[in-house]
N, C-alpha and C positions, 0 to 999 in steps of 0.2 A: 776879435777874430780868433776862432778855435787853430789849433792844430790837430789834427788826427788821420792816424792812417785810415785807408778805407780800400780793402780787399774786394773786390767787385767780383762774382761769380756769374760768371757769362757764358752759356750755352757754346758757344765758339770754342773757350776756353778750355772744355772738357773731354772736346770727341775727337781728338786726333789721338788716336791709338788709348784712350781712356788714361792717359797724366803726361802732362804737359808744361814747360816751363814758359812763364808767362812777367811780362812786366805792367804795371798797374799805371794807368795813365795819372797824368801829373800839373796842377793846374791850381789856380781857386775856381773855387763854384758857391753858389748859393744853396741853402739847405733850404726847407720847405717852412722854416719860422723864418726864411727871409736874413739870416745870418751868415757871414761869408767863413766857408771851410778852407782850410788850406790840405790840400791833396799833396804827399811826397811817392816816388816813387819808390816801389822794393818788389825785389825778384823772391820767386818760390814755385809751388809746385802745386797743381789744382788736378785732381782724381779723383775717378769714382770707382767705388771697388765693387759696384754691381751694375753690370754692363749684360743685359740681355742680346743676343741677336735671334732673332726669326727667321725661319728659314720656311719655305716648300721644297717639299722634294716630290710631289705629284702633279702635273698637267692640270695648269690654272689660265683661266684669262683674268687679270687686272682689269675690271668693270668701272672701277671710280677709287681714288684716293684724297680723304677725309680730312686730312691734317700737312702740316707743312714740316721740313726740314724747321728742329728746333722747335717745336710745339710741345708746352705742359700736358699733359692727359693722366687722368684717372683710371684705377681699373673697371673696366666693363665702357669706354671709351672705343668709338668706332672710328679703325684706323685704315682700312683698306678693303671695301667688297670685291671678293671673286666669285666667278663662276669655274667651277668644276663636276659638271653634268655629265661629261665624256667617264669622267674618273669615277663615279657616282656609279653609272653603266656597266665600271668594267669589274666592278666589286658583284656588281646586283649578277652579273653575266657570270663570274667564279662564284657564286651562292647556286646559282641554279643548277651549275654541272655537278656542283657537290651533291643536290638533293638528288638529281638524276644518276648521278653514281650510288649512294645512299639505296634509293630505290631496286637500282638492277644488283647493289650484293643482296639485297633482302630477297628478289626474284632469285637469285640462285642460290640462295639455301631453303626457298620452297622448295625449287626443283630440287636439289640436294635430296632433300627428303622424300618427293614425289619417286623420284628415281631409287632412293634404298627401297621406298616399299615393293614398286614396281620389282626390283632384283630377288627379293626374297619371294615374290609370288612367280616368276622365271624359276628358280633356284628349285620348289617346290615341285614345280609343271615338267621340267626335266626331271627329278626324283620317279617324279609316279612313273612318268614315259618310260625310262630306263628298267623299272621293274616292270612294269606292263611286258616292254621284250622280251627282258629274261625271263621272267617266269612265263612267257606265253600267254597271260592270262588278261589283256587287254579285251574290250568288249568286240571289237572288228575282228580280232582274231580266235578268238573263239568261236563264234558263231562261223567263220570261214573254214574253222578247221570241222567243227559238228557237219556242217553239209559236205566237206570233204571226206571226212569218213563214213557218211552213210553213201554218199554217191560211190566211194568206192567198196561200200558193200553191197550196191547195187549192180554195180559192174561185175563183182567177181561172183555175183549169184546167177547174172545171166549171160555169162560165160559157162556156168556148170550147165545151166539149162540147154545151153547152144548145143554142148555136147550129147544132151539127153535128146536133142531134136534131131540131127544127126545121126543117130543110131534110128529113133525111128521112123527116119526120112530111106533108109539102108534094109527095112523092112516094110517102107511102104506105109506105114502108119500116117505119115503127111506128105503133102507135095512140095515141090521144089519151091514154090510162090510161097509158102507157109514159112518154110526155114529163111528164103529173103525176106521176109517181111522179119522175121524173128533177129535175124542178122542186122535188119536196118538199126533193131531197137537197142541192140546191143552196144552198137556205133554210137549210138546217142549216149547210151551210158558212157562210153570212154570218153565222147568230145566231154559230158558233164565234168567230168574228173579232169581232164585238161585244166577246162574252163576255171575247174575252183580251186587247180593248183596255182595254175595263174595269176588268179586274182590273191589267192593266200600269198605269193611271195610280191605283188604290188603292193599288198597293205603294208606287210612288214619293211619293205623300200620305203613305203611314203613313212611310215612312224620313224625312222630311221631319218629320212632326210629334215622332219620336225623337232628330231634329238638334235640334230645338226645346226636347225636356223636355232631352238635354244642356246645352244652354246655360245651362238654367235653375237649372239640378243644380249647374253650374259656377259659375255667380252666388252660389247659395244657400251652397255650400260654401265659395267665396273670403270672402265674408263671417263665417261660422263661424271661418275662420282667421283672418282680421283680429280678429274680436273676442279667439279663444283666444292671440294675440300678444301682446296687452294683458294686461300681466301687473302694471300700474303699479297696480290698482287692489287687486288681491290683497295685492302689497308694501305699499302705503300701510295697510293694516287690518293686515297680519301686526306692522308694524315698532308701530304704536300700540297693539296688546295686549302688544305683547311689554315695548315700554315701562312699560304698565298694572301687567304682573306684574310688571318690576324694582320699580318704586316701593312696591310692596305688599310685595312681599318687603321693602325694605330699613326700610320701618317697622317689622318683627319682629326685622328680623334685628343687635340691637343687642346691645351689649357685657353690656348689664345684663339681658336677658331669655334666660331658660335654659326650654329648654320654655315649660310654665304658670308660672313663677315670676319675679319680676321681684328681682335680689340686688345687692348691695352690686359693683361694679367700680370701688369705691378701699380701698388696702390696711387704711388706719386711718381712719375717718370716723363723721362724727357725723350721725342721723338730723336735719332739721330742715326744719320747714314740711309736715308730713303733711295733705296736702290732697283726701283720701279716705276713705268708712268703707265697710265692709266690707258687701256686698248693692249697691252704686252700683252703675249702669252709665253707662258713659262713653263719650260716642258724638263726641264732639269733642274737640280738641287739648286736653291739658288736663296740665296739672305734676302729680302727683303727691304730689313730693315733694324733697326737695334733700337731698345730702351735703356736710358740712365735712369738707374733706380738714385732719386733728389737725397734718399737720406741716406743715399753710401756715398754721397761726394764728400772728398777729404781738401782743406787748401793746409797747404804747409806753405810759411811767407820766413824771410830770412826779414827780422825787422829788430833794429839795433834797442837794446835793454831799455833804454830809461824811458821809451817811448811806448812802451808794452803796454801801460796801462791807455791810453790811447785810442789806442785800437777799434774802428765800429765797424762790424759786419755787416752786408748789404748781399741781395741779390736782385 
């Protein structure tokens, strides 16, 4: 009959707060040549100093869970499927308003542009209009003022006439129906000159009231550009969704989540602490579940000198 210690590494052992003091059960037993061991007890300390925990912190439903409290797994080992389609949704729905934001700053630095050109062709149309006034020399008004001064030297020639008809109306040379009818035509010349003063100071009202809607046009559209310049307010909302989707994204986008499936990404590890069942939904930050990474377990045993060599390892 052998004597030797025999430190047992046992899953239980390990996962109360990752090191734990432990006593080593104490007996004889048989070994697998069929030879009886003598087991002594001794106290010490069993730790792993690579303790992973998993966590979600996005709205998951737990669809099926793969493994058990205490189970060996390998990396690329499938340990828990979720569905998170809602969450999937709410990424794809902040991608779209960005494109649609995207879009409408692009639309307003066309118009941006649309609009400078438009202003400088305003800017222009007012230039000529305003010399048109001043100088008189627009084409309405010229042509207004030519028939204005010939009708009023048509008026003031038969005005002289009137008076030549007159005199020989005073001699009998015509009749009184002769000088009315002469009279009638004179009238007509004055109404003419009315008529095309008239309309001479309409035209230059209406060109005036068209300097006016310019101006206004010009006003209206400087400020169109002023606002479509302001582009600080589009960036400020572009840079904070786009922020929104990294952060969204980088809560999927982890070592341990492949697709729908959440797996082992440590090479030899021990399930412990399954903090889920299967139909949950989980809508807050929440562990899961943790891995003891097998090659960071440490045992420290208090076991008296002369029996050191002794000693067999076992898991």
């Amino acid at each position: 009959m052998k004597r030797i210690f025999i430190l047992g590494v046992i899953t239980i052992m390990l996962l109360t707060g990752g090191c734990s003091k432990n006593e080593i059960d104490t007996g004889l037993t048989i070994n697998d040549t069929g030879e009886f061991e003598e087991t002594v007890d001794v106290f010490g300390v069993v730790k792993a100093n690579d303790v992973k925990d998993l966590f979600i912190d996005f709205p998951v439903l737990i669809e099926d869970i793969h493994v058990k409290e205490g189970q060996k797994v390998k990396k690329g080992d499938a340990i828990i499927t979720i569905n998170y389609e809602d969450y999937k949704n709410q990424i794809k729905s902040k991608e779209i308003e960005l494109y649609s934001l995207k879009r409408e700053l692009e639309n307003s630095q066309l118009e941006l542009e649309n609009n400078q050109q438009e202003l400088i062709k305003l800017q222009k149309d007012l230039q000529e209009l305003q010399d048109y006034l001043s100088n008189g020399n627009h084409s309405d008004l010229v042509k207004l003022s030519n028939d204005l001064d010939n009708a009023n030297s048509d008026y003031e020639a038969s005005l002289k006439e009137l008076k030549i008809n007159e005199e020989l109306l005073k001699k009998g040379a015509i009749s009184q129906d002769e000088l009315d009818s002469y009279k009638k035509k004179v009238d007509n010349y004055k109404k003419q000159v009315i008529n095309l003063e008239a309309a001479l100071k309409k035209c230059k009202n209406d060109l005036q009231k068209e300097v006016d809607n310019l101006k206004l046009s010009i006003k209206q559209k400087s400020e169109l550009i002023e606002n479509c310049r302001d582009k600080s307010i589009y960036e400020d909302k572009l840079k904070y969704i786009e922020n929104s989707i990294k952060l969204m994204n980088d809560k999927v986008n982890k070592s341990y989540i492949i697709q729908n499936t959440i797996v082992s990404d440590v090479d030899n590890a021990i399930v412990y602490g399954l903090n889920c069942v299967k139909g949950e939904s989980v809508q807050n930050s929440k562990r899961l579940f943790s891995l003891v990474n097998i090659n960071s377990i440490v045992v420290e045993a208090n076991v008296p000198e002369e029996f050191i060599n002794d000693i067999n390892f076992r898991t």
